[in-house]
C-alpha positions as CSV (number, residue, x, y, z in Angstrom):
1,X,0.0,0.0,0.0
2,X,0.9,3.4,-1.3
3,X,1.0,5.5,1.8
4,X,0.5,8.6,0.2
5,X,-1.6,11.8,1.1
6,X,-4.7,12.0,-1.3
7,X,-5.5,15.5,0.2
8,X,-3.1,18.0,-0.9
9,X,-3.6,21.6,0.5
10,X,-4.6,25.0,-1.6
11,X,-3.3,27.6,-0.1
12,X,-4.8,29.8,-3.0
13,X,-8.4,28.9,-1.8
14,X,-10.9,31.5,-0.2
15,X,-10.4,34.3,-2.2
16,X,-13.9,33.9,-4.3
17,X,-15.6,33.2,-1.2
18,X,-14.6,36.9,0.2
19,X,-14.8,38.1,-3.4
20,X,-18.1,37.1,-3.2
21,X,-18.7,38.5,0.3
22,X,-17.9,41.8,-0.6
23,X,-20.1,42.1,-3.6
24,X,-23.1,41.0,-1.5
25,X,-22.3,43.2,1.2
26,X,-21.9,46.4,-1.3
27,X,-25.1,45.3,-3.4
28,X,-27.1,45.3,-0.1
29,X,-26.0,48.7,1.2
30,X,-26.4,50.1,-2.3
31,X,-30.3,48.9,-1.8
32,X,-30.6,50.1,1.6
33,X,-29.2,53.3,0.6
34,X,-31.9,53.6,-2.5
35,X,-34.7,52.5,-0.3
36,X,-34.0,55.4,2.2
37,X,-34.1,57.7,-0.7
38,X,-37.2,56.4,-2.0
39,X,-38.9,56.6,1.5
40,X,-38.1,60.1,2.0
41,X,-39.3,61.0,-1.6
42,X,-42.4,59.2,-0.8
43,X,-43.2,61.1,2.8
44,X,-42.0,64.5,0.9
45,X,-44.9,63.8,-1.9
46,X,-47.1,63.2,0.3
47,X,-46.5,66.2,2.3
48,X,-46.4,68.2,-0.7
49,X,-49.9,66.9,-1.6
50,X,-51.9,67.5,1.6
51,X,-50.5,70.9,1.7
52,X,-51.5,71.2,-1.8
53,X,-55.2,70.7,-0.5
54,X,-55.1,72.5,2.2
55,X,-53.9,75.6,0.0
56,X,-57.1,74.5,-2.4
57,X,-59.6,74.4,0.4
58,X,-58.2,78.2,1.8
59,X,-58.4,79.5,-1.6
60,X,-62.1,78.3,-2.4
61,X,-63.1,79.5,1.4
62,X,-61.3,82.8,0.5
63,X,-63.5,82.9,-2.3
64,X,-66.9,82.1,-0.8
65,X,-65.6,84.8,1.6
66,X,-65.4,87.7,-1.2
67,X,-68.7,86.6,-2.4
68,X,-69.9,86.9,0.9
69,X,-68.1,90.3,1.7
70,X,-69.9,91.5,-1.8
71,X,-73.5,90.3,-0.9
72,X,-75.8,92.0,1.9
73,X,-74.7,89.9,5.0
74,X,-71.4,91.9,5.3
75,X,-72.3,95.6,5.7
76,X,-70.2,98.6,7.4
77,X,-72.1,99.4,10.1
78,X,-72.1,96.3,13.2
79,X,-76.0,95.6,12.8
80,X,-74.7,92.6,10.1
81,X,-72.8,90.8,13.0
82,X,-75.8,90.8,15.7
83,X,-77.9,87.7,14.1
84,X,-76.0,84.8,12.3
85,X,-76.4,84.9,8.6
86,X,-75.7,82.0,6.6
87,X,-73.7,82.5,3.2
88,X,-74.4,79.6,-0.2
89,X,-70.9,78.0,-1.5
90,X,-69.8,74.8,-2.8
91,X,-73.3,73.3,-2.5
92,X,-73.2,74.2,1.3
93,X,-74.5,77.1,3.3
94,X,-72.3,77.2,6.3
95,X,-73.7,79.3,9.6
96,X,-71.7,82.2,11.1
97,X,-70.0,80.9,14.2
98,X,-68.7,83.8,15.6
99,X,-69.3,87.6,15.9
100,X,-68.7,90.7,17.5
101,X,-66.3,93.7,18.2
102,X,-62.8,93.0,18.5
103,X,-60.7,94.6,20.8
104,X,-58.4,95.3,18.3
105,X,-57.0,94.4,15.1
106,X,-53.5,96.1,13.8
107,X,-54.4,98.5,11.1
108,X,-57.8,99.2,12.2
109,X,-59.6,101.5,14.5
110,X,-60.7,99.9,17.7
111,X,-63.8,100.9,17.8
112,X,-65.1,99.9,14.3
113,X,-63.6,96.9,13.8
114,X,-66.0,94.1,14.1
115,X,-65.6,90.1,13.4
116,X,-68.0,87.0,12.1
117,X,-66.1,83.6,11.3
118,X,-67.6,80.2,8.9
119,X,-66.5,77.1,8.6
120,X,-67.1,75.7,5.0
121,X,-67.1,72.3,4.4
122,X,-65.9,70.6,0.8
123,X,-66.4,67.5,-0.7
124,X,-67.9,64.0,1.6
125,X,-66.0,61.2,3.1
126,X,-62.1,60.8,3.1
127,X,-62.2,63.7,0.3
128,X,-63.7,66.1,2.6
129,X,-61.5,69.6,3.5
130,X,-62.2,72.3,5.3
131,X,-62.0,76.1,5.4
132,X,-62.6,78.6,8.3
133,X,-63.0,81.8,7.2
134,X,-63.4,85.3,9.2
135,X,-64.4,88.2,8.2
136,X,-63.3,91.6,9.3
137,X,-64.8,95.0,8.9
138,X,-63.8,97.9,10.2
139,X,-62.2,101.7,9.4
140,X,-58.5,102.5,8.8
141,X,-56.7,104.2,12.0
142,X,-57.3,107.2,10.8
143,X,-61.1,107.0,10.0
144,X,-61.0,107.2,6.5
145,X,-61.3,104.3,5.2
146,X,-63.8,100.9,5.2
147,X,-61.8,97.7,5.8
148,X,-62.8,94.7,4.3
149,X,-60.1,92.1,5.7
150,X,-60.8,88.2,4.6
151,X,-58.7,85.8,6.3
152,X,-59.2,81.9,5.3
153,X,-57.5,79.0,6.8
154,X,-57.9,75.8,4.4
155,X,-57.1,72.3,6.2
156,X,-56.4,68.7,4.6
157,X,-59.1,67.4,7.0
158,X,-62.0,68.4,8.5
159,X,-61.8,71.4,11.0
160,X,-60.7,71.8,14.0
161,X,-63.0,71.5,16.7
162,X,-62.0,74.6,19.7
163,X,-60.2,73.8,23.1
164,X,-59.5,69.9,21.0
165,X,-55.9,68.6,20.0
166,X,-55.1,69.1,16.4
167,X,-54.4,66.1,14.6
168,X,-50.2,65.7,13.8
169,X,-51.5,65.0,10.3
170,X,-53.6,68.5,10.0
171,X,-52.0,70.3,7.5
172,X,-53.4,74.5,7.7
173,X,-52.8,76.9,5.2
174,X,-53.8,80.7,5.6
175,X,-54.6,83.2,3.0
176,X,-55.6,86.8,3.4
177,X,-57.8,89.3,1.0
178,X,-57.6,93.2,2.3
179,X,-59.7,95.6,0.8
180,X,-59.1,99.2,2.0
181,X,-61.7,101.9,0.3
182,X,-65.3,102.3,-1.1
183,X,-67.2,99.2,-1.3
């Protein structure tokens, strides 16, 4: 009998196993590193869209605002804020939820300026927004002038309720007509 060793060692061996090692491990981090991207693209979109309709629902309450400052329920004088009025717009005819002299509001004379807020509603189910709207009348510091002031805050979701947390998820948006002269 040949006593010979069968088993002869490779001391070359090893290499593709690390070779191989190494281009798993880069692959993966190169995957992680694209998923991260993609997740932040994703929650930047979305953020982007629910501001966009929050911005939507302020601009159509702004709107049903002017219409409202043009019709008969917003006058000059303070007799227009002492019953709730309702106003027709987007197939809904919100009531006035608030009214009455302010104490004061920058740019305006004390004693004229007077306030009346809405809340709109748009659209039904998970498509419905929001837009609170408030109305301010008044005359310029100098007593000039009639003040029109229009401020409407459009939300992604419904409104929200006073004295209750604000959902994390509520997205506001505020825009502001001001109309300074003869109406």
């Amino acid at each position: 009998m040949k006593s010979s060793s069968i088993y002869q060692v490779n001391r070359n061996g090893g290499y593709t196993l690390l070779f191989a090692m190494l281009t798993a491990a880069l692959v993966l981090g190169v995957a992680v590193f694209i998923i991260s991207i993609s997740r932040g693209q994703y929650l930047l979109s979305s953020t982007a869209r629910e501001s966009m309709f929050a911005v939507y629902a302020a601009d159509s309450g702004l709107e049903c605002g002017s219409l409202a400052a043009v019709s008969t329920l917003l006058s000059t004088t303070s007799a227009a804020y002492d019953s709730a009025g309702t106003i027709s717009c987007g197939g809904s005819e919100p009531q006035i939820s608030a009214y009455g002299q302010l104490a004061e509001y920058a740019g305006l004379k004390n004693d004229t300026a007077y306030k009346a807020g809405v809340s709109i509603i748009f659209g039904t189910g998970v498509n419905t927004r929001c837009a609170q709207v408030a109305f301010i009348k008044g005359m310029t510091e100098d007593g000039l002038y009639p003040v029109t002031i229009i401020e409407s805050r459009g939300y992604n979701r419904d409104c929200p309720a006073a004295n209750t947390p604000i959902d994390p998820l509520t997205v506001e948006r505020a825009l502001v007509l001001t109309h300074v002269g003869q109406e």
